[in-house]
C-alpha positions as CSV (number, residue, x, y, z in Angstrom):
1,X,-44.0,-21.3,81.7
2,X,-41.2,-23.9,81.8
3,X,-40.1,-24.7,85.1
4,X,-36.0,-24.3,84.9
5,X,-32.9,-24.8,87.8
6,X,-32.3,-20.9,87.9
7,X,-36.2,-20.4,88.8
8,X,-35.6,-23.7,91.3
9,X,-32.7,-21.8,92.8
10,X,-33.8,-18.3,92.5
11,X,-37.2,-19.3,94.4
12,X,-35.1,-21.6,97.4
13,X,-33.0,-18.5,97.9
14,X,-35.6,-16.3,98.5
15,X,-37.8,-18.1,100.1
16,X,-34.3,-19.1,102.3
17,X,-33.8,-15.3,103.0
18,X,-37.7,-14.6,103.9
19,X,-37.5,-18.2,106.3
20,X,-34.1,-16.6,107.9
21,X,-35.8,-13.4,109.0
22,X,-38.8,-15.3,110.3
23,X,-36.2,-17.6,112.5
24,X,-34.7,-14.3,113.7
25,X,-38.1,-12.2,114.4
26,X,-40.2,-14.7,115.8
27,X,-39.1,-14.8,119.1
28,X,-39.7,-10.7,119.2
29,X,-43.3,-11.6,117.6
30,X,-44.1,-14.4,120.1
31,X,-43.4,-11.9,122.9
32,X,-45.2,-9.5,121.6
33,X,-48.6,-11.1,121.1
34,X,-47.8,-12.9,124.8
35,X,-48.4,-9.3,126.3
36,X,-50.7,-8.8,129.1
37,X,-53.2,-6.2,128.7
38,X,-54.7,-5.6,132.4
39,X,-53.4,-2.8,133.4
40,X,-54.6,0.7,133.1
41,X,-54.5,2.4,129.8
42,X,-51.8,5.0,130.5
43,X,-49.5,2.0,132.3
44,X,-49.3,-0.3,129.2
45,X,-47.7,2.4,126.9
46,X,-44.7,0.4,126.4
47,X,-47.0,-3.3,125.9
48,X,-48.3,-1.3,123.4
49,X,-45.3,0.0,121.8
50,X,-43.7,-3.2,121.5
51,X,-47.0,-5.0,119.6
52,X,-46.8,-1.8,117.3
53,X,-43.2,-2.5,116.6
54,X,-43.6,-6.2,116.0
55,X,-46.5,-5.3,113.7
56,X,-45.5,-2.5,111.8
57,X,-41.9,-3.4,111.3
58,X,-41.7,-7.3,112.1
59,X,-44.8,-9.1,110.9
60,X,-46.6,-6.9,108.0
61,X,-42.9,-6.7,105.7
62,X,-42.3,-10.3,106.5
63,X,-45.9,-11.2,105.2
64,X,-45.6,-8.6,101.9
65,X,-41.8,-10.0,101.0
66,X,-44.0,-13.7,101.2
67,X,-47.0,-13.2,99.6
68,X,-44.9,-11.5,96.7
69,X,-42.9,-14.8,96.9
70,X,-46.3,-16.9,96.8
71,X,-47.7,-14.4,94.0
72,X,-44.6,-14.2,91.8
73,X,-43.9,-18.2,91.6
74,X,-47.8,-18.7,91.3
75,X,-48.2,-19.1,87.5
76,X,-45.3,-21.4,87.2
77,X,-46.8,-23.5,90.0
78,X,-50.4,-23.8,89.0
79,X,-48.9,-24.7,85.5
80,X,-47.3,-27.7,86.8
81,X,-49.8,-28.6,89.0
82,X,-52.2,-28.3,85.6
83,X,-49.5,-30.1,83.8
84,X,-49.3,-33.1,86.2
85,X,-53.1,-33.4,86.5
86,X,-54.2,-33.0,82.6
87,X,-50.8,-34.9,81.2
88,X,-49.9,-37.8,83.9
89,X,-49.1,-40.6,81.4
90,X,-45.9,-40.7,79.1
91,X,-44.0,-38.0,80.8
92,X,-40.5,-38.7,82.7
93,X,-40.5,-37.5,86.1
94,X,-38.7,-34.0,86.5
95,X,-37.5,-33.4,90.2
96,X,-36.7,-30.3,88.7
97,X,-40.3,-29.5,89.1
98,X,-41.3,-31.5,91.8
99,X,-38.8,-29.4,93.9
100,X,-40.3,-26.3,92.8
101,X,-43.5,-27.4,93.4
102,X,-42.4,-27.8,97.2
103,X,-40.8,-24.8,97.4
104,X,-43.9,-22.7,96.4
105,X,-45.9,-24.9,98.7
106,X,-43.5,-24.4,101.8
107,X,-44.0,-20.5,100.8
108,X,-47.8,-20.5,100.9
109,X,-47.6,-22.2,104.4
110,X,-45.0,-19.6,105.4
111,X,-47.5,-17.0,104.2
112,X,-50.3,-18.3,106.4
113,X,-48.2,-18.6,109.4
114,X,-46.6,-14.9,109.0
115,X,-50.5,-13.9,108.4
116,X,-52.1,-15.8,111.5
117,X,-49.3,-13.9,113.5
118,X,-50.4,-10.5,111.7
119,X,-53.7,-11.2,112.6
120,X,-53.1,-12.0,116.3
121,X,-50.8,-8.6,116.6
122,X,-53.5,-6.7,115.8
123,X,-55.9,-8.1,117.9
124,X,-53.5,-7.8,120.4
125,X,-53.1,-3.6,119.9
126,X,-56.7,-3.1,119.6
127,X,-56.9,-5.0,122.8
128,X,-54.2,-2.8,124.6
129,X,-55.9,0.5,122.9
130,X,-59.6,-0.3,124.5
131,X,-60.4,2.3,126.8
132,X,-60.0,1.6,130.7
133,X,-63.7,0.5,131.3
134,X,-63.9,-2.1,128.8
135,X,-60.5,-4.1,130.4
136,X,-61.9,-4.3,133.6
């Protein structure tokens, strides 16, 4: 697949939109998986509300809408990284693709982030959902 400036643009502008609602829910995110769990069970109700809300409805759509980023732009990536590696003399450089290739990049590190925050929600609601004997 031939790397053109509409695939460029269409993959900065989603990957824009997906890095906009990460800037806006991370702060929400951050707080959630800084909650305390000591408490008793029946107290941290709302602690555990608000990691189920930042999980459910924060962290898992952001990850999909990436990793459907990441998955989508894949086979155009891997061919230009295939292209670069197997054809490296007598070619012009194309920024064209170079961008691309930075873009899709950017988006697999955007996918690991939003997935190491997944990760760390839902250790954080298992945490708050142990029964009263094993927090203390």
């Amino acid at each position: 697949m031939d790397v053109t400036g509409d695939l460029l643009s269409a993959a900065s502008l989603l990957l824009a939109s997906v890095g906009l609602l990460f800037s806006a829910w991370q702060a929400e995110i951050t707080s959630a998986v800084e909650v305390s769990i000591k408490g008793m069970r029946a107290d941290r109700g709302p602690r555990i509300s608000q990691v189920k809300q930042a999980l459910l409805f924060r962290a898992l759509p952001l990850l999909l809408a990436v990793l459907l980023i990441v998955a989508t732009l894949a086979p155009p990536a891997l061919g230009v990284i295939i292209h670069s590696l197997t054809d490296c003399r007598g070619n012009p450089y194309d920024p064209i693709r170079a961008m691309f290739l930075g873009v899709w990049i950017l988006a697999v590190g955007l996918a690991f982030a939003v997935g190491s925050q997944l990760i760390k929600l839902n250790s954080k609601r298992r945490l708050l959902n142990r029964p009263d004997a094993a927090t203390t």
